[in-house]
C-alpha positions as CSV (number, residue, x, y, z in Angstrom):
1,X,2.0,-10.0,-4.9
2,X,4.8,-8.8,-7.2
3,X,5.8,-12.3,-8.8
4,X,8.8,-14.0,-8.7
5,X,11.8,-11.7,-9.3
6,X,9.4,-8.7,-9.6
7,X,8.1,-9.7,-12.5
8,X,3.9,-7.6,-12.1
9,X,5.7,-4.9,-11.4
10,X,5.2,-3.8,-14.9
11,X,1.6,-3.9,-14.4
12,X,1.9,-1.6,-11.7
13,X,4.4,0.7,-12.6
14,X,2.2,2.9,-14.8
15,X,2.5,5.1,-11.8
16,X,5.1,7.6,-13.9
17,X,5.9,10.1,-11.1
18,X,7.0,7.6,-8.9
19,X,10.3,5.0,-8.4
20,X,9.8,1.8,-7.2
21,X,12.4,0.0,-5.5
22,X,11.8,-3.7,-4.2
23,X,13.6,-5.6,-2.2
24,X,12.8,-9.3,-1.2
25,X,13.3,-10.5,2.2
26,X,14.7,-13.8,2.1
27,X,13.4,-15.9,4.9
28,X,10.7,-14.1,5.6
29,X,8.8,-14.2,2.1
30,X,8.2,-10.6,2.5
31,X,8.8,-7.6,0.1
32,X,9.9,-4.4,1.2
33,X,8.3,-1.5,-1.2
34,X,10.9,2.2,-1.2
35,X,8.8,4.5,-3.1
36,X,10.6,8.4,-4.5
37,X,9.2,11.1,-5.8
38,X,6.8,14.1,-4.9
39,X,4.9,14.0,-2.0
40,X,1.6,13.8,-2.7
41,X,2.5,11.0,-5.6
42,X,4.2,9.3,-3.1
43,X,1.1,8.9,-1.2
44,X,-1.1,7.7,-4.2
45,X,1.2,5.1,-5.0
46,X,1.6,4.0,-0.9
47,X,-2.4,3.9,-1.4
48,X,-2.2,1.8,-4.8
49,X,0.5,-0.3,-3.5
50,X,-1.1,-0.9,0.3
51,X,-4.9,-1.4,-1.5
52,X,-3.1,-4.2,-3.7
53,X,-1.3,-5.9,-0.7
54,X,-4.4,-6.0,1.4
55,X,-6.8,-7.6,-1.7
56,X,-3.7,-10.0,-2.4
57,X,-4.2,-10.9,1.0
58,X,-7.6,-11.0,1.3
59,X,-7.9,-13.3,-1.8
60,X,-5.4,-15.8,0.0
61,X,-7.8,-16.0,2.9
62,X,-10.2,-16.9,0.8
63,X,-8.5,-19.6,-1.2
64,X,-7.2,-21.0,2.3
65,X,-11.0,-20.7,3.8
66,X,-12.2,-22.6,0.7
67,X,-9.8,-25.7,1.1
68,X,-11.0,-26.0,4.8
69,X,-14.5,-26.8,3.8
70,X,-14.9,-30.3,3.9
């Protein structure tokens, strides 16, 4: 979801109250997201970053579902 190395997360990170910190894990192809700030920005960008994983992931399904279909 975030590229290789991070590299979307300039598309993302026009969240300006917020820190992102990323960290890859390894063998499990996973990311895990640490965001700081205020509160309630904290929640928006949990919200942003959660809404993004779950259409990145619903998009996968859908490219997987489409190469089933003989």
């Amino acid at each position: 979801m975030f590229g290789l190395a991070g590299s979307r997360v300039l598309d993302i990170e026009q969240v300006s109250k917020v820190m992102l910190e990323l960290k890859v894990l390894e063998p499990l192809g996973l990311t895990e997201v640490m965001v700081y700030g205020s509160y309630l920005y904290k929640l928006w960008a949990r919200w942003m970053v959660q809404s993004m994983a779950e259409w990145h992931h619903q998009q996968q399904e859908q490219e997987y579902s489409n190469l089933r279909i003989p």
